[in-house]
Residue frames as a rotation matrix with the C-alpha (Angstrom) as fourth column:
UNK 1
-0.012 -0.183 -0.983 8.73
-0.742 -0.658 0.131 -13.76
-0.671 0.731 -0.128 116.71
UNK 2
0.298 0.225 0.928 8.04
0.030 0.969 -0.244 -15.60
-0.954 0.101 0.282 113.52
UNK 3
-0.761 -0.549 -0.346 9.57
-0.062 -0.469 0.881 -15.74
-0.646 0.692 0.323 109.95
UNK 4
0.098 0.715 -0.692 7.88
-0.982 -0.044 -0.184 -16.32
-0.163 0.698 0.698 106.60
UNK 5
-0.351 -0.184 -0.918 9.52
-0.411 0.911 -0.026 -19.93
0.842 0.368 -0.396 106.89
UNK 6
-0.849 0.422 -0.317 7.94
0.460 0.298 -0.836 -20.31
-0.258 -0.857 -0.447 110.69
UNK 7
-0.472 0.576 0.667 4.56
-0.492 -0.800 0.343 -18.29
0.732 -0.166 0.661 110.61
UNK 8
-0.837 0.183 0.516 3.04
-0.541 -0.130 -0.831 -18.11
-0.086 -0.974 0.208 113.34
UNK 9
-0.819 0.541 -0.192 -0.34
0.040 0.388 0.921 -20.14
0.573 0.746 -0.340 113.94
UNK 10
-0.649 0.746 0.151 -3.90
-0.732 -0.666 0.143 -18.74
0.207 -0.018 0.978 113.93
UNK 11
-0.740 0.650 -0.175 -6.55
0.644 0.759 0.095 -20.82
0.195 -0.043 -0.980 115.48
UNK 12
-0.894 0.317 0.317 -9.96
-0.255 -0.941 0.222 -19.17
0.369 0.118 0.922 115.07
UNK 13
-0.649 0.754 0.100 -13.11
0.690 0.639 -0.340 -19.19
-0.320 -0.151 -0.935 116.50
UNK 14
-0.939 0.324 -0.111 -16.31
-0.330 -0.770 0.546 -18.33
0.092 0.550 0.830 115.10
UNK 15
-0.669 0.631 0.392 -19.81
0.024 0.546 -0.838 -18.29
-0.743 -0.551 -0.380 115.43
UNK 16
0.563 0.822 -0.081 -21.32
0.176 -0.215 -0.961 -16.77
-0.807 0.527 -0.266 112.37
UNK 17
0.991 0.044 0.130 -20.71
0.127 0.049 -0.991 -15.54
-0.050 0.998 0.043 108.71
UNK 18
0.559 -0.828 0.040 -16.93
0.532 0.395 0.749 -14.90
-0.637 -0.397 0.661 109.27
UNK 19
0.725 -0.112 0.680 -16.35
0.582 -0.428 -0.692 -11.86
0.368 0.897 -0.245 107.73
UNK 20
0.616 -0.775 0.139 -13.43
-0.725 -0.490 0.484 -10.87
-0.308 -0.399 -0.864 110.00
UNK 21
0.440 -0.378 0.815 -12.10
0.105 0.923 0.371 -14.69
-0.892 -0.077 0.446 109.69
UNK 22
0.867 -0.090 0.491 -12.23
0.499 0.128 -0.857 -13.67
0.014 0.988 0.156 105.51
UNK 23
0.964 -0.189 0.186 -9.86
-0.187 -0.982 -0.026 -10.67
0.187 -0.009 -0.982 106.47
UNK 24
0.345 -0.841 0.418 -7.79
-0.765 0.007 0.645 -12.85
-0.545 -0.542 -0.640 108.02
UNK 25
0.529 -0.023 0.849 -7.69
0.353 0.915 -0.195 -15.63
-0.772 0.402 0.492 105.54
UNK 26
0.902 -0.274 0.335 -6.81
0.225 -0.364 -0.904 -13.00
0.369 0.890 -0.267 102.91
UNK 27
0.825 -0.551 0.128 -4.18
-0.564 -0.817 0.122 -11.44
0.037 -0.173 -0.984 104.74
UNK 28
0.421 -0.497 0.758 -2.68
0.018 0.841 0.542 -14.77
-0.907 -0.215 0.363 105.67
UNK 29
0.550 -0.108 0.828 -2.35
0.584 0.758 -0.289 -15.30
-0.597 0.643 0.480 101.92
UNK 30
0.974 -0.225 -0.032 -0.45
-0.168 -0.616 -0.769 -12.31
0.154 0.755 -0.638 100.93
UNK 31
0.399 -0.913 -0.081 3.46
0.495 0.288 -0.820 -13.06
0.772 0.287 0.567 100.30
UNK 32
-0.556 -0.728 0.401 5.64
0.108 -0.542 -0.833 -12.25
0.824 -0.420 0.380 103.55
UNK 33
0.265 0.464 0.845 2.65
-0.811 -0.368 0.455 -12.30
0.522 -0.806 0.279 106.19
UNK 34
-0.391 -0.779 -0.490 4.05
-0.394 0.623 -0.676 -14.01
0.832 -0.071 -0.551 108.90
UNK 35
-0.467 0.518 0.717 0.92
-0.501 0.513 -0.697 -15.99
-0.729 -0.685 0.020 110.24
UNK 36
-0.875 0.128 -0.467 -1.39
-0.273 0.666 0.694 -18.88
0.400 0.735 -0.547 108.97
UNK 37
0.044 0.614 0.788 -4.59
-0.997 0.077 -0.005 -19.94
-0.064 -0.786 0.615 110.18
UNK 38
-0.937 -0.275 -0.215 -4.17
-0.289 0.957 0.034 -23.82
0.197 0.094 -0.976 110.94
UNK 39
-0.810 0.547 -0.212 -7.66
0.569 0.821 -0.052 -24.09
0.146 -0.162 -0.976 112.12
UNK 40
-0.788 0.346 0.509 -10.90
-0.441 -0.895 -0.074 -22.80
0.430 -0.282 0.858 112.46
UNK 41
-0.877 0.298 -0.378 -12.90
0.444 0.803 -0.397 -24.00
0.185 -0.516 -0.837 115.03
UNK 42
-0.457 0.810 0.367 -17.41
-0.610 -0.586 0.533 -22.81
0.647 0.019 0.762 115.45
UNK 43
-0.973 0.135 0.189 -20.13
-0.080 0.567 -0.820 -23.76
-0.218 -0.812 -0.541 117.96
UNK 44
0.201 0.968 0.153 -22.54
-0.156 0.186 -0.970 -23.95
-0.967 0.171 0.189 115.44
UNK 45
-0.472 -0.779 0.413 -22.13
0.224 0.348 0.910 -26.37
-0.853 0.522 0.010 112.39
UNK 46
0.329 0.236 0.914 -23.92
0.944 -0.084 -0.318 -24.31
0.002 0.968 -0.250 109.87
UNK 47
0.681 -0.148 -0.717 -21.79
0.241 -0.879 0.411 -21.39
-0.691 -0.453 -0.563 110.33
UNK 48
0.965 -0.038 0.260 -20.58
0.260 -0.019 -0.966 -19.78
0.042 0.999 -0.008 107.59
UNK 49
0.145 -0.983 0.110 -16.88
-0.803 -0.052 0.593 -19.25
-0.578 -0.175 -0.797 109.06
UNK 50
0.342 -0.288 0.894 -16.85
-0.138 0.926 0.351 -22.78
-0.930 -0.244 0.277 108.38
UNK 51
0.791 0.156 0.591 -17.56
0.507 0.373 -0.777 -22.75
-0.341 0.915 0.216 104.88
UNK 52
0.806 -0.551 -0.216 -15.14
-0.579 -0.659 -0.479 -19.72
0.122 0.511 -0.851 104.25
UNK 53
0.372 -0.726 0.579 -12.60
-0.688 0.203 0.697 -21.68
-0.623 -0.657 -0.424 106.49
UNK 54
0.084 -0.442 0.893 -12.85
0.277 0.871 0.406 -24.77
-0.957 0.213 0.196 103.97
UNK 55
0.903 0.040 0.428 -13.16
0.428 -0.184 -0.885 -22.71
0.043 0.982 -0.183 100.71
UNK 56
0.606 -0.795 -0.008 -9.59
-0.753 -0.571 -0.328 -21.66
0.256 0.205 -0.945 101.86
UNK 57
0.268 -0.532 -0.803 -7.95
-0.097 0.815 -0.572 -25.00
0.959 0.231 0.166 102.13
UNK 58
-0.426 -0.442 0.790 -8.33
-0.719 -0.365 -0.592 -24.63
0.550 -0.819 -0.162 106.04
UNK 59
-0.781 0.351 -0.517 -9.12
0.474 0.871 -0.124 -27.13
0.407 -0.342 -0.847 108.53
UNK 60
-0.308 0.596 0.742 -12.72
-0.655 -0.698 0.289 -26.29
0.690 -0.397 0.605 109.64
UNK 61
-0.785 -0.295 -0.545 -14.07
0.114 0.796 -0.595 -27.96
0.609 -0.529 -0.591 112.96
UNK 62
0.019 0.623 0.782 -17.52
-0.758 -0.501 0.418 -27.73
0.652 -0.601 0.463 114.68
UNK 63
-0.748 -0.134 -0.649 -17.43
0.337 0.766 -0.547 -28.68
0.571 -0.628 -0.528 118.16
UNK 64
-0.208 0.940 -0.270 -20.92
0.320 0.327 0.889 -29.27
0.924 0.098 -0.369 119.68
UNK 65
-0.367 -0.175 0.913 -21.69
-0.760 -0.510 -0.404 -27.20
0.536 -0.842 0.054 122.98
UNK 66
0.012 0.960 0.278 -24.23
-0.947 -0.078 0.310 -29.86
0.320 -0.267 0.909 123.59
UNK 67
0.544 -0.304 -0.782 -21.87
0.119 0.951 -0.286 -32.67
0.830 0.062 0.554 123.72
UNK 68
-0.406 -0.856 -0.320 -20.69
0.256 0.230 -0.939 -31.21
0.877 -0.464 0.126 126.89
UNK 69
0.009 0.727 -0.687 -21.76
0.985 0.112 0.131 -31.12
0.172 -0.678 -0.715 130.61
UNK 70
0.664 0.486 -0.567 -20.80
0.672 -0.721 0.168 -27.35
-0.327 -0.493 -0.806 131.15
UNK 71
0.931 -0.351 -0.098 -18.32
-0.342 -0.935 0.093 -23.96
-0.124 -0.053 -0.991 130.28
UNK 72
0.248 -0.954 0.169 -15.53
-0.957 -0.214 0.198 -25.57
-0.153 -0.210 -0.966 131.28
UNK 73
0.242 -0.055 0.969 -15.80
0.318 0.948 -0.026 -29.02
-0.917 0.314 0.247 129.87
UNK 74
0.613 0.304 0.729 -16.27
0.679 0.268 -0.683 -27.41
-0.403 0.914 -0.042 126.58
UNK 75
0.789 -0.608 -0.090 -13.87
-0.575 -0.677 -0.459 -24.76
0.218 0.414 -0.884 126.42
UNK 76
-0.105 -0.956 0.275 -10.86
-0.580 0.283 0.764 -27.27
-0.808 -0.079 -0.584 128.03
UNK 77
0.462 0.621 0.634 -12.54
0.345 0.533 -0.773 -28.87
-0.817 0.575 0.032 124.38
UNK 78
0.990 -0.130 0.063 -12.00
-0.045 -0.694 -0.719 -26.02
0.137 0.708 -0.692 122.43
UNK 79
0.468 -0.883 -0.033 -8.15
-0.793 -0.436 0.425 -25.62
-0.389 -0.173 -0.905 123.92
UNK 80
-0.145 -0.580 0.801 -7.44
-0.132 0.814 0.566 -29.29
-0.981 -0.024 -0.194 123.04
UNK 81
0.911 0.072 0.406 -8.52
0.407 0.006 -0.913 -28.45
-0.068 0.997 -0.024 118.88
UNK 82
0.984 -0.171 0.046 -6.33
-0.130 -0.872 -0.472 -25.66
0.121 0.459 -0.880 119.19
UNK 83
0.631 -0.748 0.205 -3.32
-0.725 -0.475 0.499 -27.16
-0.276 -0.464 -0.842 120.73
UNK 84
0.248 -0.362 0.899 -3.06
0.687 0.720 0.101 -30.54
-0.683 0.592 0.427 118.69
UNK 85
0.668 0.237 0.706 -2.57
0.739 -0.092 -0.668 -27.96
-0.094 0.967 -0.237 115.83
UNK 86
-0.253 -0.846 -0.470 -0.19
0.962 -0.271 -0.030 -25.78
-0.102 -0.460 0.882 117.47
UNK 87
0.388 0.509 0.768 -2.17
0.610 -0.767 0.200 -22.51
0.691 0.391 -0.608 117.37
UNK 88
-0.378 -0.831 0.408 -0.01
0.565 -0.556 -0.610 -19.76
0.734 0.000 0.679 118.57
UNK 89
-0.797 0.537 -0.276 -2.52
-0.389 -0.806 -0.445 -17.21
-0.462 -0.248 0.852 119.04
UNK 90
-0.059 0.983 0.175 -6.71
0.997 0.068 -0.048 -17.71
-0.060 0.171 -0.983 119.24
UNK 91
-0.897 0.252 -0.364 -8.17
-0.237 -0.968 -0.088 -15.05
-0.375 0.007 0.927 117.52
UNK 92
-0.354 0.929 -0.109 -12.18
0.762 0.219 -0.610 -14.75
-0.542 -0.299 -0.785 118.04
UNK 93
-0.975 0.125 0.182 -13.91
0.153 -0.216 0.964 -13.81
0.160 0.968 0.191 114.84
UNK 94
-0.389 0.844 0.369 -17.63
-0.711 -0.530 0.462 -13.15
0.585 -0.083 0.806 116.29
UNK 95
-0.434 0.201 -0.878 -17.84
0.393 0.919 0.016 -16.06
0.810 -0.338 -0.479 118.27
UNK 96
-0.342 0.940 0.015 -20.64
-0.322 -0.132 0.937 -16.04
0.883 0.316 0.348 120.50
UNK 97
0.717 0.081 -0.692 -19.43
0.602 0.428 0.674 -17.49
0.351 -0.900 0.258 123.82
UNK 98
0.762 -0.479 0.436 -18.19
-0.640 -0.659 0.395 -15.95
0.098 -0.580 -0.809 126.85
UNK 99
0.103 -0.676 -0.730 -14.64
-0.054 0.729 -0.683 -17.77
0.993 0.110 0.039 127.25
UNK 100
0.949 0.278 -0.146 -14.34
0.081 0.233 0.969 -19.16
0.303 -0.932 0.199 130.61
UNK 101
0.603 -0.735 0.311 -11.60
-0.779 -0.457 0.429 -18.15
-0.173 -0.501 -0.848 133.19
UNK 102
0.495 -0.382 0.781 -9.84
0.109 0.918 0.380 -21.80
-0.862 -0.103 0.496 132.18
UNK 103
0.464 -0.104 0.879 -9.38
0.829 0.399 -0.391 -21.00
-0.311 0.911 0.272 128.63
UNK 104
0.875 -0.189 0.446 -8.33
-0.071 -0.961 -0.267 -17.38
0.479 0.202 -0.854 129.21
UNK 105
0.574 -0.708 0.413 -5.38
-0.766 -0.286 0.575 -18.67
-0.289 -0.646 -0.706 131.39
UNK 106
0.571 -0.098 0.815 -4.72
0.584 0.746 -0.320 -21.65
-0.577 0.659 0.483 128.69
UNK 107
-0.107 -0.475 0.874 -3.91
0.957 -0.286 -0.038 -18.91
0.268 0.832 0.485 126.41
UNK 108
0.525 0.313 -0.791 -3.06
0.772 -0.566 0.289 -16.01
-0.358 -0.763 -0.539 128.41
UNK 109
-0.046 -0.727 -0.685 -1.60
-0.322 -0.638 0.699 -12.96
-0.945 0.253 -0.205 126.69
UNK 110
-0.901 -0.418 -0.120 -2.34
-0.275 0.333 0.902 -14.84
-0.337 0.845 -0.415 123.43
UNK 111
0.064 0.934 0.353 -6.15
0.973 0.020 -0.229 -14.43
-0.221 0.358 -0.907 122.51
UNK 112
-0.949 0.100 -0.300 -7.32
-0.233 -0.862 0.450 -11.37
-0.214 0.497 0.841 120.42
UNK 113
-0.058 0.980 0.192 -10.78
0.906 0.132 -0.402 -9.83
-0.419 0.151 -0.895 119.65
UNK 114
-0.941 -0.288 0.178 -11.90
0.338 -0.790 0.511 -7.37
-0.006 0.541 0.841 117.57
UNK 115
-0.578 0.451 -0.680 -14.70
0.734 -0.077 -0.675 -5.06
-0.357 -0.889 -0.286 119.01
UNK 116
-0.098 0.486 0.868 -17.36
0.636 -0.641 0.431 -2.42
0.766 0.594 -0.246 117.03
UNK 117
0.889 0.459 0.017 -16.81
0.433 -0.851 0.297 0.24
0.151 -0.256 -0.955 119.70
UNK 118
-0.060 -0.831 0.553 -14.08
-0.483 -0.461 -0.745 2.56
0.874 -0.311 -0.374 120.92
UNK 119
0.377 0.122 -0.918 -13.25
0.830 0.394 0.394 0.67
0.410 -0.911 0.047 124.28
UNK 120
-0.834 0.464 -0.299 -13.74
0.538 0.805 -0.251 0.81
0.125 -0.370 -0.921 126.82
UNK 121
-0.341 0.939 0.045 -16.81
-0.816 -0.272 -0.510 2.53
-0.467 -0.210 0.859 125.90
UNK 122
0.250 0.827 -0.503 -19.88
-0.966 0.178 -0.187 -0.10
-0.065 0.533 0.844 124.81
UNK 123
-0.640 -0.740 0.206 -18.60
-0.743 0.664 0.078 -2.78
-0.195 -0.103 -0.975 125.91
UNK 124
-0.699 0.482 0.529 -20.52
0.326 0.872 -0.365 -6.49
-0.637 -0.083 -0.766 124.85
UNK 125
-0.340 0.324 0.883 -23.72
0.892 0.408 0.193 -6.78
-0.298 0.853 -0.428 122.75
UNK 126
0.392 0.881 0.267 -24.96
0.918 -0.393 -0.052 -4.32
0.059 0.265 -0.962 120.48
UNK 127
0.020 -0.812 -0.583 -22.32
0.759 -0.367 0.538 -1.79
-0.651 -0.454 0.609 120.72
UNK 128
-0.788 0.236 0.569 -23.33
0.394 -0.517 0.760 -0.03
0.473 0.823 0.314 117.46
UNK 129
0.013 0.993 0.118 -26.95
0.522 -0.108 0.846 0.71
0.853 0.051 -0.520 118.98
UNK 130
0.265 0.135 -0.955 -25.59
0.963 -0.082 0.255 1.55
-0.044 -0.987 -0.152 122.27
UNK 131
-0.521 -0.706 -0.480 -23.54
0.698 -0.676 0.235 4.41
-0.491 -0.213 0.845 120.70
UNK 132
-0.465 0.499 0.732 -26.40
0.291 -0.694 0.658 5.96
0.836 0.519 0.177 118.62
UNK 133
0.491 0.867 -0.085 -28.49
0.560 -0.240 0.793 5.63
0.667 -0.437 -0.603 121.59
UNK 134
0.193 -0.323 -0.927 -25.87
0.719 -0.596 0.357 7.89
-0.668 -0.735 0.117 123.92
UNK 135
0.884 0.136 0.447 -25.36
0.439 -0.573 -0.692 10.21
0.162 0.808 -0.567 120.41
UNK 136
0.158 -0.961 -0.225 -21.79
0.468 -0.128 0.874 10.01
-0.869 -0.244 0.430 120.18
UNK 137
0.539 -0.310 -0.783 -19.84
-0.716 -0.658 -0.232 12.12
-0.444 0.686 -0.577 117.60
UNK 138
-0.161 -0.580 -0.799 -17.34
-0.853 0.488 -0.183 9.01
0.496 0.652 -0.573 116.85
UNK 139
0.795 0.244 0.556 -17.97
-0.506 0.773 0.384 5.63
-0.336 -0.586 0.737 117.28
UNK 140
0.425 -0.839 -0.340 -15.25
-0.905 -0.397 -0.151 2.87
-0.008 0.372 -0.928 115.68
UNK 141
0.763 -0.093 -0.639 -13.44
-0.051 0.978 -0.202 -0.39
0.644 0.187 0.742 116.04
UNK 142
0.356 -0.827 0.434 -10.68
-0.921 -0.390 0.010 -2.13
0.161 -0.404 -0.901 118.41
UNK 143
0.655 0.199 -0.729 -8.78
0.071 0.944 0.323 -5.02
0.752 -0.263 0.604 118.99
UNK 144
0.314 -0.309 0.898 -7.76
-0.932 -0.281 0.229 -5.60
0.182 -0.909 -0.376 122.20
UNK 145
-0.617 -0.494 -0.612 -6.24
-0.454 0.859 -0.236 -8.69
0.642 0.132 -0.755 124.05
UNK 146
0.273 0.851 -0.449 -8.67
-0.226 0.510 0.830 -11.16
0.935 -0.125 0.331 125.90
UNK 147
-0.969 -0.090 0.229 -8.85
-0.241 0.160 -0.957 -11.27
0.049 -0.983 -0.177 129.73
UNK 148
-0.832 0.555 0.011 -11.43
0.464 0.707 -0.534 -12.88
-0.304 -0.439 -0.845 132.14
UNK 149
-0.411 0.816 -0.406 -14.13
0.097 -0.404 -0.910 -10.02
-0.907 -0.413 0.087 131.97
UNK 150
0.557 0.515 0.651 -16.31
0.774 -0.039 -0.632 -8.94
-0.300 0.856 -0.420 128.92
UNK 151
0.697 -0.201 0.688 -14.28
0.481 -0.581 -0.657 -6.30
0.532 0.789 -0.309 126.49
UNK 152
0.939 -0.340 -0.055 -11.94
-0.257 -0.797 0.546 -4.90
-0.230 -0.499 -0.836 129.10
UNK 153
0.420 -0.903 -0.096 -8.73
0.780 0.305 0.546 -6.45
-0.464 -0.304 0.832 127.95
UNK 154
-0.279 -0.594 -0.754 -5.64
-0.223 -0.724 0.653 -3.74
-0.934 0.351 0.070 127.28
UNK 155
0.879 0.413 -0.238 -6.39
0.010 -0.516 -0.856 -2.12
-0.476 0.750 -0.458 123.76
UNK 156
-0.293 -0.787 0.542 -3.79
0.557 0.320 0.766 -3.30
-0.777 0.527 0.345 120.81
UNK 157
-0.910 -0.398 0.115 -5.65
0.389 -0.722 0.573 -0.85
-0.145 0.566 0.812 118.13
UNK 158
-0.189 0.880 -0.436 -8.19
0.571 -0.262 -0.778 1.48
-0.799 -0.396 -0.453 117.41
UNK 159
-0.815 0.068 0.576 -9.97
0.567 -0.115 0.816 3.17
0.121 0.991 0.055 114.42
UNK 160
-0.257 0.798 -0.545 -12.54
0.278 -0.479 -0.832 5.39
-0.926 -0.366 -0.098 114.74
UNK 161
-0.586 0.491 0.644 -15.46
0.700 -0.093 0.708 6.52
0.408 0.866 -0.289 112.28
UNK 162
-0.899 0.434 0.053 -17.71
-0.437 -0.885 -0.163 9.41
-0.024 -0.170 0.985 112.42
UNK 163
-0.573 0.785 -0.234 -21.35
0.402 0.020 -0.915 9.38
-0.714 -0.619 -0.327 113.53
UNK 164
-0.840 0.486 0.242 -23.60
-0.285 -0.774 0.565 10.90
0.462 0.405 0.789 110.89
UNK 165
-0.647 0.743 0.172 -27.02
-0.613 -0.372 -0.697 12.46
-0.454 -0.557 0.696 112.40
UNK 166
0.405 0.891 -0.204 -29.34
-0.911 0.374 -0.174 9.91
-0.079 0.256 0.963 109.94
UNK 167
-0.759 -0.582 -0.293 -26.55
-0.492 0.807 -0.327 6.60
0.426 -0.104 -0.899 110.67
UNK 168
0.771 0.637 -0.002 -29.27
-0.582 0.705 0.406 3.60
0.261 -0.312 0.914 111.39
UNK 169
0.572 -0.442 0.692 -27.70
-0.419 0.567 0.709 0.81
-0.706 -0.695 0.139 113.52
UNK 170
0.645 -0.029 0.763 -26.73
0.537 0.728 -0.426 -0.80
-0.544 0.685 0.485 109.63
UNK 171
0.935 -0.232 0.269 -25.28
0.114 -0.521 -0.846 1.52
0.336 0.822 -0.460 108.49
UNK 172
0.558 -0.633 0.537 -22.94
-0.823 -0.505 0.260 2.58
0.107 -0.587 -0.803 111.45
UNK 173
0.721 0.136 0.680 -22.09
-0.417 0.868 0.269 -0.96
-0.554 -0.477 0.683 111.34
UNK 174
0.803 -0.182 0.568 -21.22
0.596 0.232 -0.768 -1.46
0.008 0.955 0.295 107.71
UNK 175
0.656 -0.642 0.397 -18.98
-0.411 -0.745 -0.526 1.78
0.633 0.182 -0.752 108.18
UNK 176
0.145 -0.835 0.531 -16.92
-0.932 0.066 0.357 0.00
-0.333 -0.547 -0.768 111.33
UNK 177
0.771 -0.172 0.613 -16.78
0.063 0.979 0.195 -3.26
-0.633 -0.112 0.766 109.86
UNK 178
0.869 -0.470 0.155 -14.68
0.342 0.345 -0.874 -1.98
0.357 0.812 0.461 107.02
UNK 179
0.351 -0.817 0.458 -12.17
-0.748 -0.538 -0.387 -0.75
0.563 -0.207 -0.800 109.92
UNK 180
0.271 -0.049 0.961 -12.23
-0.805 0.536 0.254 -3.85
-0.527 -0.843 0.106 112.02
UNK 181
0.752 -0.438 0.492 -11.29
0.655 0.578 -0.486 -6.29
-0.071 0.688 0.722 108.41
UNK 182
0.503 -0.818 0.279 -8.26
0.022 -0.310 -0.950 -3.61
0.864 0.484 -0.138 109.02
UNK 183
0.628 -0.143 0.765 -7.15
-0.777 -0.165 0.607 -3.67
0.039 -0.976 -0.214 112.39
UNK 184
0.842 0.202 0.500 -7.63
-0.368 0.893 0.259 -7.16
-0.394 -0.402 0.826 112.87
UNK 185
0.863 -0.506 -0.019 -5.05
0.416 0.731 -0.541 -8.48
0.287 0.459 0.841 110.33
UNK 186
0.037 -0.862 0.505 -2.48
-0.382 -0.479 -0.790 -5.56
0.923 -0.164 -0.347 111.44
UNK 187
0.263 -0.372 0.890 -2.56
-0.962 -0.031 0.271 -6.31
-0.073 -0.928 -0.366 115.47
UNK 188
0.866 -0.436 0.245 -1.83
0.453 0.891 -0.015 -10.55
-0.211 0.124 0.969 113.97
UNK 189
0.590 -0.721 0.363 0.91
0.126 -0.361 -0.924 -8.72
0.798 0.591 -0.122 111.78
UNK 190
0.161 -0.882 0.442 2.23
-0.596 -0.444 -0.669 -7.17
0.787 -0.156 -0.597 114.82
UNK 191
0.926 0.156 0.344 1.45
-0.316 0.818 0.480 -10.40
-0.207 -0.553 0.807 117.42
UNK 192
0.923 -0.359 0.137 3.58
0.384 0.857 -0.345 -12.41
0.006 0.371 0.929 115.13
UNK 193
0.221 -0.874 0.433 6.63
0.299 -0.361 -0.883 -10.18
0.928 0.325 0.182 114.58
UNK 194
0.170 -0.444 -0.880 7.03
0.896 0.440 -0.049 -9.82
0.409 -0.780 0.473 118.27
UNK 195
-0.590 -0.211 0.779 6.09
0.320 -0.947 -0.014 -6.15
0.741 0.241 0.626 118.40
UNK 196
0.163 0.736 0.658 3.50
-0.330 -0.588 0.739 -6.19
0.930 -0.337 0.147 121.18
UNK 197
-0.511 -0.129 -0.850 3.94
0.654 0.584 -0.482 -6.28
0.558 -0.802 -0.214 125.08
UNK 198
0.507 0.853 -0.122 1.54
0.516 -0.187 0.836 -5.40
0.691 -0.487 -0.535 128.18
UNK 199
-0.789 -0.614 -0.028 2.92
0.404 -0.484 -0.776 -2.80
0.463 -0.624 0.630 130.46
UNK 200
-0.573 0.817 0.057 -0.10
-0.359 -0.188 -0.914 -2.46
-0.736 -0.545 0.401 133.04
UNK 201
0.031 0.864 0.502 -2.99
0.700 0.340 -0.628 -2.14
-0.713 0.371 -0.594 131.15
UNK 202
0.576 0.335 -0.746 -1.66
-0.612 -0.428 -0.665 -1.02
-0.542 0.840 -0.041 127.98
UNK 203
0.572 -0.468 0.673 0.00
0.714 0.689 -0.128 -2.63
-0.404 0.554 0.728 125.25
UNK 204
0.317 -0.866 -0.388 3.29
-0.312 -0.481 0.819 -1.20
-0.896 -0.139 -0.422 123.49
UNK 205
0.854 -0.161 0.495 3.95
0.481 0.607 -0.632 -1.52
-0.199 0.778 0.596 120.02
UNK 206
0.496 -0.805 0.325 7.52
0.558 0.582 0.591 -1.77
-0.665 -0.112 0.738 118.92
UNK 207
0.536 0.298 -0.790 8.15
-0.729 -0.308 -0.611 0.04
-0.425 0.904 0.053 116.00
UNK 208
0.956 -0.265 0.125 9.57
0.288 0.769 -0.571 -2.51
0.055 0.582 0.811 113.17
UNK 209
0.481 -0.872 0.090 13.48
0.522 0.203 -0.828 -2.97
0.704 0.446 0.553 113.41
UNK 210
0.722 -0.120 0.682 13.53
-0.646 -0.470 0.601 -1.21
0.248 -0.874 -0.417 117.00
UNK 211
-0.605 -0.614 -0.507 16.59
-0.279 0.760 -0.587 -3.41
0.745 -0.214 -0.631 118.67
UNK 212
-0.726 0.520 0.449 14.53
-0.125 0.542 -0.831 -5.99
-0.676 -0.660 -0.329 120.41
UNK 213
-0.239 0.895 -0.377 11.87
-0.931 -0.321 -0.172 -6.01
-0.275 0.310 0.910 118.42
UNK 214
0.532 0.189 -0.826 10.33
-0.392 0.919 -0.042 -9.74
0.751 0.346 0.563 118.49
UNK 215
-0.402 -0.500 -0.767 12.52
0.198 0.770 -0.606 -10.58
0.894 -0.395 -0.211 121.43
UNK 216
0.141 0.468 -0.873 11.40
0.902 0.303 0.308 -11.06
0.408 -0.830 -0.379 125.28
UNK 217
0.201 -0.053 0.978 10.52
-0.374 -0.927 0.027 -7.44
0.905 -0.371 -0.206 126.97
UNK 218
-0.902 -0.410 -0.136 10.81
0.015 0.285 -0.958 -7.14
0.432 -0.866 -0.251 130.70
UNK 219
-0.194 0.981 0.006 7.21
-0.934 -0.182 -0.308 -6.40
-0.301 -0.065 0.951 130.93
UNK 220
0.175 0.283 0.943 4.59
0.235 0.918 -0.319 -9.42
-0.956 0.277 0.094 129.67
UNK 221
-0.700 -0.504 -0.506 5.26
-0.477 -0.197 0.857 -10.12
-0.531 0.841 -0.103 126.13
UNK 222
0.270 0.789 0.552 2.58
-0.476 0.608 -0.636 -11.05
-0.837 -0.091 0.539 124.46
């Protein structure tokens, strides 16, 4: 649990324009949110995360896949940005690499993603294209917490949007992105206030001012 005189800290990664990263940069900056991003960290150094990252007085950091020998050289890389800086929680802003089974047990219970389908349907790339092409009725947004595999970790929120019969892959896209720049800053919101814990494979939110709320469950706390 964190106050407005502790927030919590947000290392991010990113791989591209960083228009979830913006969501979170704003949200950070509104009076009483109790996170910060301390860093944002890309594997490609003309990524525009970066730029947002420093047009918000944030530390921005490209580290170079190519300067390492493999996966796991370069993520125990990535964990050593994030932990000189004291990043709480890694939340992954479109970033572009599979995290390796080292870095998911670095920060176990304490990575977030935010996903353009209803999980676990459409899981990984293209998730917008996958759901015209099976003509769903609702497609949507989720963040979930990060385990080993590709999109399967336990589901922290969800949003759904409607399908319309002439939706092109852009469009449907444009329509979940403006639910996923909401999620995203609520499931930090409730990260930070100590509202979320894993009970199997779901998560549990708290409600605000529950007794306990923000302290250790008996379950994993995340």
């Amino acid at each position: 649990m964190t106050s407005a005189a502790t927030p919590l800290g947000l290392g991010v990664l990113a791989s591209g324009r960083g228009s979830n990263l913006q969501a979170i940069l704003e949200a950070c900056a509104r009076p009483g949110f109790p996170a910060r991003v301390v860093v944002v960290v890309s594997d490609r150094e003309r990524a525009q995360a970066l730029d947002r990252a420093r047009a918000a007085g944030v530390e921005a950091r490209f580290v170079n896949p190519k300067d390492f020998p493999d996966r796991e050289a370069y993520d125990l890389a990535l964990v050593r940005e994030l932990e000189a800086r004291r990043a709480g929680l890694v939340c992954l802003a479109g970033f572009m690499r599979i995290l390796t089974a080292g870095f998911v047990r670095a920060y176990a219970g304490r990575i977030l993603n935010v996903h353009p389908s209803l999980l676990p349907a459409f899981p990984g790339l293209a998730a917008q294209r996958q759901a015209l092409e099976y003509g769903v009725k609702l497609a949507g947004a989720t963040v979930h917490v990060v385990d080993e595999g590709v999109d399967t970790g336990p589901v922290v929120l969800q949003s759904s949007v409607p399908v319309h019969p002439d939706d092109t892959e852009e469009s449907l896209s444009a329509r979940i992105l403006v639910e996923e720049h909401r999620l995203y800053p609520e499931a930090i919101r409730l990260f930070a206030e100590g509202r979320l814990t894993i009970s199997g494979r779901k998560v549990v939110v708290r409600a605000a001012g529950r007794p306990g709320a923000g302290a250790p469950a008996s379950e994993a706390s995340l």
